[in-house]
N, C-alpha and C positions, 0 to 999 in steps of 0.2 A: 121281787122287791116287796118287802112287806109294809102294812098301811100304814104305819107310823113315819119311814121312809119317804111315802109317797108324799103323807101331808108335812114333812119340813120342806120337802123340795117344794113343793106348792105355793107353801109359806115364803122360801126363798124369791122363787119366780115373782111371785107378786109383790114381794119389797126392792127387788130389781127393777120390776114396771114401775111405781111408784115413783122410785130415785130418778130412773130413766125419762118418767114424764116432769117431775120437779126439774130438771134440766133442761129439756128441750121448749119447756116455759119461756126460759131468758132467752129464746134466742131474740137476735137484733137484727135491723138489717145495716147499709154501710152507712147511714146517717144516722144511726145510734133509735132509729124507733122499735118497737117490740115487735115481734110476729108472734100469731098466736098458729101453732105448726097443726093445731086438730084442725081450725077450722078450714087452715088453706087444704089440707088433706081430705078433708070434707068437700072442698070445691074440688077439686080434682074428682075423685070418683063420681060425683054427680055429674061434671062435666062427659066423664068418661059413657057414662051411663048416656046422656043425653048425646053425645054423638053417636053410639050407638044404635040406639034405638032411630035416628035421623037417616044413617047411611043404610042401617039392614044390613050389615056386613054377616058375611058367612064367616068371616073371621074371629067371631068372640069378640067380646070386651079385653083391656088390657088388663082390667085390673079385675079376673074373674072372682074372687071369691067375695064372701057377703061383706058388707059394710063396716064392720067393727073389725076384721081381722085385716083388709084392705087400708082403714085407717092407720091402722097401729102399725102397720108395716112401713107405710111412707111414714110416720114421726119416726120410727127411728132411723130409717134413711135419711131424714133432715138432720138427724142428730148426730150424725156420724159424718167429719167431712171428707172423709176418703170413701163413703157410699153416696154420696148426692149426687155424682155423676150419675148413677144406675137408674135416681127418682124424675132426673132431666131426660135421660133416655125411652123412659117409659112415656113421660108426658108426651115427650117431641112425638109419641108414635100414637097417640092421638090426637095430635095436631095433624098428623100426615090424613088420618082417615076426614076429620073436620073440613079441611081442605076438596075432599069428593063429595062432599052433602049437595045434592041439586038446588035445591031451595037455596035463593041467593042470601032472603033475611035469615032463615038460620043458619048457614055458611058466617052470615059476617059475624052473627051475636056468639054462635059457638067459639070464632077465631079470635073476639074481642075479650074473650074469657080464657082463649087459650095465652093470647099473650101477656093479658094481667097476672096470670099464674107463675110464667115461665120467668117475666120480672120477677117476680117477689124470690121465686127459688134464685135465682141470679145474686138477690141481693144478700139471704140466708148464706149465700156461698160466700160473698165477698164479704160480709159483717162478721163471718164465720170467728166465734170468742171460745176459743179451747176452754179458758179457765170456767165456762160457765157448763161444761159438756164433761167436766170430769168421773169416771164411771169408776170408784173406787173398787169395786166387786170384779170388775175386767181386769187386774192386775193379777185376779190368783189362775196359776197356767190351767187350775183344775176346775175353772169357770164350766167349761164347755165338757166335763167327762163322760165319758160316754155309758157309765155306769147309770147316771142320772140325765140322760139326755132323753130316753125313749121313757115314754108312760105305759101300761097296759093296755091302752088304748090304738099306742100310733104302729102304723106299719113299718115292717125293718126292709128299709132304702138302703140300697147300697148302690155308689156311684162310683164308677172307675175309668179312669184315662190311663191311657197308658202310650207310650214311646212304640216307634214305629219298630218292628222285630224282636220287642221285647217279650210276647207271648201274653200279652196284658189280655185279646181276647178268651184265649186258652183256657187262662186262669177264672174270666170273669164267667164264661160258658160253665166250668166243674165249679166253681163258688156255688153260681144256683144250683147246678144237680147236686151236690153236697147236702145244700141248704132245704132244697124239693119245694125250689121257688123260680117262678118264673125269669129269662135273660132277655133283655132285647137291647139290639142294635140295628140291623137293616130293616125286624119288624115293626120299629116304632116309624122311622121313615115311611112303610108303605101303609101303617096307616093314616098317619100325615095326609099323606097322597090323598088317600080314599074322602077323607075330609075336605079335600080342598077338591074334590072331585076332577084332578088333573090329570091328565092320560102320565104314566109312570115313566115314558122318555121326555116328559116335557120338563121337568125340575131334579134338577140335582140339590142333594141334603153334603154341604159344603164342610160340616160338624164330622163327615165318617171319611173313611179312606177315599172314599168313593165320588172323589173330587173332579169336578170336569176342567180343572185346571192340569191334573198331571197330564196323562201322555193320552194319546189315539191309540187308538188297539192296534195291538203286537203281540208278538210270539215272546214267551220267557217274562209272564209277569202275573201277580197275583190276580185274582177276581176286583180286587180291591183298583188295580192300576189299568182299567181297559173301559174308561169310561171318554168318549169323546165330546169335543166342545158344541156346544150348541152354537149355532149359524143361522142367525133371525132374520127376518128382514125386520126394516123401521114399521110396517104395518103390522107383525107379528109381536113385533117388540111395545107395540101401543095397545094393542090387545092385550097383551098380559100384565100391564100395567095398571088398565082397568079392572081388567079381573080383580087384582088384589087389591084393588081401592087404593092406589095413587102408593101401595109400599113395593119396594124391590121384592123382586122374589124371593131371595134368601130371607129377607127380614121376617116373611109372609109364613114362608118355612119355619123361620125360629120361632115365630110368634105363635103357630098352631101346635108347635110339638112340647113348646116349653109347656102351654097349658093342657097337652094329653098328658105329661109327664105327672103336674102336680094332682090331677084328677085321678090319676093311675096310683099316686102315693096316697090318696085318702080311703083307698081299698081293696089294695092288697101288696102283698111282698115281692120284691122283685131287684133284680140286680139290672142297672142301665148301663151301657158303656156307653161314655163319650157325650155328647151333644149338651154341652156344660149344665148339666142335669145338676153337678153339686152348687153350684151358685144360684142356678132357676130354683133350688128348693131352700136353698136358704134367704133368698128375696123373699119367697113365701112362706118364710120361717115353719117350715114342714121339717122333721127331725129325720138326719140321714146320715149314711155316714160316708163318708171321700177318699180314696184310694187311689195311688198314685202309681203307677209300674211301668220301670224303666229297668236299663241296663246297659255297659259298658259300650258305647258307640263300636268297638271294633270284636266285639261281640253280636251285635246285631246287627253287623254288614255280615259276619261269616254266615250269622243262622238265616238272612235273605239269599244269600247267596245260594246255601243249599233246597228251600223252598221253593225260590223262584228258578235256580237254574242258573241266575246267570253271571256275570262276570264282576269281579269285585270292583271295579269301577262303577258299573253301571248299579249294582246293589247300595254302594255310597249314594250316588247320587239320588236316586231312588227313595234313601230315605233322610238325606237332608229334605228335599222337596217334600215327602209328606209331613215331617215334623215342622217345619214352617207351615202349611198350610194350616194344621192344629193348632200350633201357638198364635198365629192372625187373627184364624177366627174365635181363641179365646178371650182375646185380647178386644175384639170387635164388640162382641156380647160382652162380653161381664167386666172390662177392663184393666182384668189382673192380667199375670203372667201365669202363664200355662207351663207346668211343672215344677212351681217355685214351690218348697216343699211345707213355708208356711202358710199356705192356700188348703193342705189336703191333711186330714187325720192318720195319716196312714202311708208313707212310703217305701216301697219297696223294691230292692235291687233283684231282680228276677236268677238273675244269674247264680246268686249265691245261695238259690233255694232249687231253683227247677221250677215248671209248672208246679207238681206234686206238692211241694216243696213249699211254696207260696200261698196256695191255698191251703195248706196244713196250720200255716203260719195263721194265715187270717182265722178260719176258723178258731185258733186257739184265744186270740184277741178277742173273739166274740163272747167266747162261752166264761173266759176271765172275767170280762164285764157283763156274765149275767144277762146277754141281750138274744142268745137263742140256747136252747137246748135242743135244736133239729139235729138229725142225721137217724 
């Protein structure tokens, strides 16, 4: 991209920010008074910062990055009313940590600040006035093109889900050796783990196949289906509860990988499968790209069926169960629909390409938009 390129884009972006904060100005709340969205934004991370530093969490803060990009980020989740769920979800999860603070006076001052917040967004929501949020620059489909998405500077994110016997791993594995950039899927889970310093059968990561929901171990099934249910007792079950300062474990999970993920995207290249990496980095408006791979339901009972062995009843049911388990927990995190094909950049019918085939594909979309010249 040459420099004249760069500085219209530049240009663009910041008459976009401009418009975007001219906008998110007017918001109101349901009694018609104003809200000013920097400064509640500005309580928020300070809040955030201040329970933090109260509990000592080995958890991280929620809203890890520095202050200016953290701001900018919740105005535009205020500004958008089909994202304010996301900016409620984050607060609520420092409210949960505020909640473990020992100190009873900062317990109450931190929770009297969490719930003045949680108002005011409440009200943002129900005041919520379209005509004052209109983004005329979001109408053109070539807002987001991926020719002008990535700067010289950002790393190339690539993020991919895919449908259960679709080969989406396959594909995401030869993407990066293609590319001679790193893959991870079960390695970012263990180091998750190693983060939370959890012995490695104590937490199951709910985002991969590797769900302590499917089955008990048996004969005739993937690595992915031979994970069994954890069996707590109420004393073990209150122990890990404090562990993680008053969040379920899964939340605990999502909340330390979402932010190895965005840490991982400000220094180097890498292909993630799964663990709604594409929404964790567009919450942190990190530049990446989302791919989606699926394929004909009775096409991917036959290809389980030869994989696993086993009989096409049992390969159906096999993977209705883990594709509900994936669309739950997309739906839980980020509150889209998982595989709705306007959520991802990119989708793709595995079948009518092949592994080979699919990645050929991608790669070709890359190098059209000028965002690698690897191989």
């Amino acid at each position: 991209m040459d420099k004249r390129k760069e500085d219209e884009n530049k240009e663009q972006a910041k008459e976009q920010t401009a418009g975007q904060e001219q906008s998110v100005r007017e918001m109101k709340d349901a009694q018609g008074n104003k809200i000013d969205p920097v400064q509640l934004a500005n309580e928020i991370y300070d809040l955030d910062c201040k329970v933090y530093k109260a509990v000592g969490s080995s958890l991280g803060r929620v809203f890890g990055t520095d202050k200016e990009r953290s701001v900018n980020m919740m105005v535009g989740l205020m500004g958008d009313s089909s994202d304010q769920h996301i900016l409620r979800s984050e607060v609520a999860l420092i409210g949960n940590m505020a909640r473990t603070i020992d100190d009873k006076q900062a317990r109450s001052e931190a929770l009297t600040s969490y719930s003045k917040i949680m108002d005011c967004i409440h009200q943002i929501s129900v005041g919520y006035n379209t005509s004052a949020l209109i983004d005329r620059s979001a109408a053109s489909l070539n807002e987001l093109n991926l020719f002008n998405r990535f700067s010289k500077d950002d790393q190339l994110v690539i993020c991919i889900s895919r449908s259960y016997g679709s080969g989406g791993s396959e594909i995401g594995f030869g993407l990066a050796d293609r590319l001679h950039i790193d893959y991870y899927d079960a390695e970012i889970f263990k180091r998750v783990l190693q983060r939370l310093e959890a012995e490695k059968d104590s937490l199951v990561d709910e985002s991969d196949f590797a769900s302590n929901q499917i089955a008990t171990k048996r004969k005739g099934t993937t690595p992915e289906l031979t994970y069994e249910k954890d069996h707590l007792t109420f004393k073990e079950k209150l122990k890990r509860l404090s562990r993680y300062h008053g969040l379920p474990t899964r939340d605990a999970v999502f909340f330390n990988q979402s932010d190895l993920i965005c840490g991982m995207a400000s220094s180097e290249d890498f292909v993630v499968m799964g663990r709604c990496a594409d929404v964790v980095l567009t919450n942190a408006r990190i530049p990446h790209i989302s791919i989606f791979i699926t394929a004909p339901e009775e096409q991917r009972i036959r290809r389980m069926m030869e994989v696993n062995q086993v009989s096409y009843k049992k390969a159906r049911a096999q993977l209705h169960q883990v594709d509900h388990i994936h669309a739950q927990y997309y739906a839980d995190f980020t509150g889209r629909e998982w595989g709705n094909a306007g959520n991802y950049d990119l989708c793709i019918n595995s079948s009518a390409y092949g592994v080979k085939g699919s990645i050929d594909f991608i790669m070709k979309m890359l190098r059209e938009n000028k965002i690698t010249n690897r191989e």
